[in-house]
N, C-alpha and C positions, 0 to 999 in steps of 0.2 A: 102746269107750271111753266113759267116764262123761261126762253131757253139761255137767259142771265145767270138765274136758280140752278138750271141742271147745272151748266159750265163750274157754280161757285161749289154748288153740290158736289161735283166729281174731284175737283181741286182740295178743299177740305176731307173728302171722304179716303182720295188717294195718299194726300199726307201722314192721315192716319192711321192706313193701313202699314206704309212704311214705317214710320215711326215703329209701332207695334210690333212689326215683324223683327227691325231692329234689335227690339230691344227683351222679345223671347230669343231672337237668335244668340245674344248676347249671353244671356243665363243656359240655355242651353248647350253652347258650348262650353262655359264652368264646368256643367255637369257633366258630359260626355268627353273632355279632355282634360283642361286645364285642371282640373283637382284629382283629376285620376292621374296624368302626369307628374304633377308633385308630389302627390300620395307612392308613386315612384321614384320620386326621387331620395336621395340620400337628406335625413329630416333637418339635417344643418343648412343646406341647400335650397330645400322647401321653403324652410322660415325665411329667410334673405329674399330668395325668389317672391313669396308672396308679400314681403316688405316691400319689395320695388314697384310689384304690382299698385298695389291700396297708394303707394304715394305718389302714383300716376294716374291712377284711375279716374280721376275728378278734370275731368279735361272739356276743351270745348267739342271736342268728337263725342262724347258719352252722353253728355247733359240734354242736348236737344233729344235722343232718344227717351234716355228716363225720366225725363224731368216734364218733356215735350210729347208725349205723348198721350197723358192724360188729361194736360190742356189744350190739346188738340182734338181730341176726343170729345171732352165737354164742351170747344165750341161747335163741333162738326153736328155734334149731340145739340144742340141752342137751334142751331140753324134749320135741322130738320126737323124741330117741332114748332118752326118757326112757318117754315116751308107747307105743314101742313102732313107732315112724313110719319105720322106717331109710330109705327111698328117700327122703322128705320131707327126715329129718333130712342125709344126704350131700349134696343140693342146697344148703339151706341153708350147711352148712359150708364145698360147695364157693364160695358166694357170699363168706363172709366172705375166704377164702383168694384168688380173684380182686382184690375189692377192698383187700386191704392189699399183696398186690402189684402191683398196676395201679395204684391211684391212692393209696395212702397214700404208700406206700414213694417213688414218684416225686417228690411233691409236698418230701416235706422231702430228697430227694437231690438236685433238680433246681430245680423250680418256685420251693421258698421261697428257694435260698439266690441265684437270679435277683433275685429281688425285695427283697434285703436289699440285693444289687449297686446294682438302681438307686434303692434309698431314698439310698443316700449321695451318688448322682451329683445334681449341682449341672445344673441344665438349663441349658447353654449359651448365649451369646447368638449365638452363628457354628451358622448352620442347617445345614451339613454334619457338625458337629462333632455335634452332634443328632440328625441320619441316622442319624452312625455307631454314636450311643448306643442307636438306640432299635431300629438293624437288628440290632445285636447282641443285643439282647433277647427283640425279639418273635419274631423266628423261633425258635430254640430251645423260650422258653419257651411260644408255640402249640404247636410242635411236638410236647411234650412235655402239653401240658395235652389234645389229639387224643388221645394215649396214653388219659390218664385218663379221658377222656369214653368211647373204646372199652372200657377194661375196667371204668369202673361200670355203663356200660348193660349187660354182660354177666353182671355181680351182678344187675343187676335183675331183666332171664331168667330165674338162674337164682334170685331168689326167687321170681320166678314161678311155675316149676318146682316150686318146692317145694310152694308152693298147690297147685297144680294136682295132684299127686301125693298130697295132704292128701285132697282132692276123691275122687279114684279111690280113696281107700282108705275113705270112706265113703257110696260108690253103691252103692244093693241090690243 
């Protein structure tokens, strides 16, 4: 391989591993803080808190990870089967194909349309009524955000994977 190919190779393959790590690190901290902290918090609180969150979350910080990942992914995925790299390029694809059904596909079937749920909900002032709103939420939508943290870190693997297979295919 011309040493133009590695240089683009490694530029493409390093973006997407960023990206990726990005944006399992992202879901996994939901799940080991952020909803374990609100799930502690007092539930009138929680709901407001997680109101603020969702109507911030869509920002130009977020998007390049979730959004950028996957098509970074499929082109890093183009190039290496372009390059000649098939066991590299398969990892990669299998990466983007992980992450849009683990966590893309989940997030606008399950996640966003939660969270649209409780942008309308009016935060009660009867704190059982608040319970109700906010057990109805959080569980599921952890539940389902655990999904996404499992299978972007498993994107990430496997762009690992694909480095890594980059690697062995250019050792003397």
């Amino acid at each position: 391989m011309h040493r133009t190919s590695t240089i683009i190779t490694g530029i493409l393959a390093a973006t997407t591993l960023v990206l990726a790590g990005a944006i399992a690190g992202f879901f996994y901290a939901y799940s080991v803080s952020v909803m374990r902290g609100l799930d502690a918090a007092d539930p009138q609180h929680a709901i407001a808190a997680m109101q603020g969150i969702n109507a911030t979350i869509r920002n130009a910080a977020f998007a390049p990870a979730f959004f950028g990942m996957p098509a970074m992914a499929a082109l890093t995925g183009l190039f290496l089967f372009m390059t000649r790299q098939r066991p590299a390029a398969v990892a990669m694809v299998l990466a983007v194909v992980v992450y849009l059904l683990g966590a893309l596909v989940p997030t606008f079937a399950v996640n966003v349309p939660l969270n649209d749920a409780l942008a309308k909900a009016i935060t009660p002032a009867d704190a059982q009524e608040a319970v109700a709103i906010w057990s109805s939420y959080s569980a599921p939508w952890t539940w389902w955000n655990h999904l996404r943290m499992a299978f972007s870190t498993a994107s990430l693997l496997l762009v690992g994977l694909a480095i890594f297979l980059c690697g062995l295919r250019h050792r003397p």
